[in-house]
N, C-alpha and C positions, 0 to 999 in steps of 0.2 A: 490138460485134461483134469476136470472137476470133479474130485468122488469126495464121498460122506460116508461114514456109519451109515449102515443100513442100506448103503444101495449095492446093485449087484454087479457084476462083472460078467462079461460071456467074452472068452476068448478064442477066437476064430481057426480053425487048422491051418496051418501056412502052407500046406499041398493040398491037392486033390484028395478026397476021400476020406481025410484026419479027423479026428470025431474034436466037437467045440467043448469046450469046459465051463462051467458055469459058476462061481460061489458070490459069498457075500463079503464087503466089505466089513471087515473088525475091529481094524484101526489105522488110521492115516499118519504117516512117520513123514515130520519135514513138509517145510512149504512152498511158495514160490511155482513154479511151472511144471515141475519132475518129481512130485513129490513119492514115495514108495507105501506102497498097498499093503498092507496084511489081510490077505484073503481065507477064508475056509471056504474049501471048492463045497461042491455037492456032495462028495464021497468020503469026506473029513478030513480031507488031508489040507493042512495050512501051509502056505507061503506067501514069500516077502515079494512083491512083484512093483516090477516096474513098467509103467503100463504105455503099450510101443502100437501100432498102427494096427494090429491085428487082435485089437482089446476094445469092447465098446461097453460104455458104463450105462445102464440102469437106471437113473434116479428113482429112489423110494419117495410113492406118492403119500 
């Protein structure tokens, strides 16, 4: 999975009813195939994610 600076992330509930989460990309750690996300959600809270089946990346147009 390919993310950038600036594009967004929406991460999907993994049960029924789970509310999605949404932030931006702020910095890309590490390369290669797995590389790990520092996110600021929509609510300000930051983490380091590793981005798994249940995550769909945004590109900033």
């Amino acid at each position: 999975m390919q993310a950038s600076v600036g594009d967004r992330v929406v991460i999907h509930g993994r049960v029924v009813g789970a509310a999605e989460r949404a932030g931006e990309v702020i910095e890309v750690r590490g390369g290669g195939e797995s590389p790990l996300l520092v996110v600021r959600f929509d609510d300000g809270h930051e983490a380091i994610l590793s981005p798994g089946s249940d995550c769909e990346v945004r590109h900033a147009s």
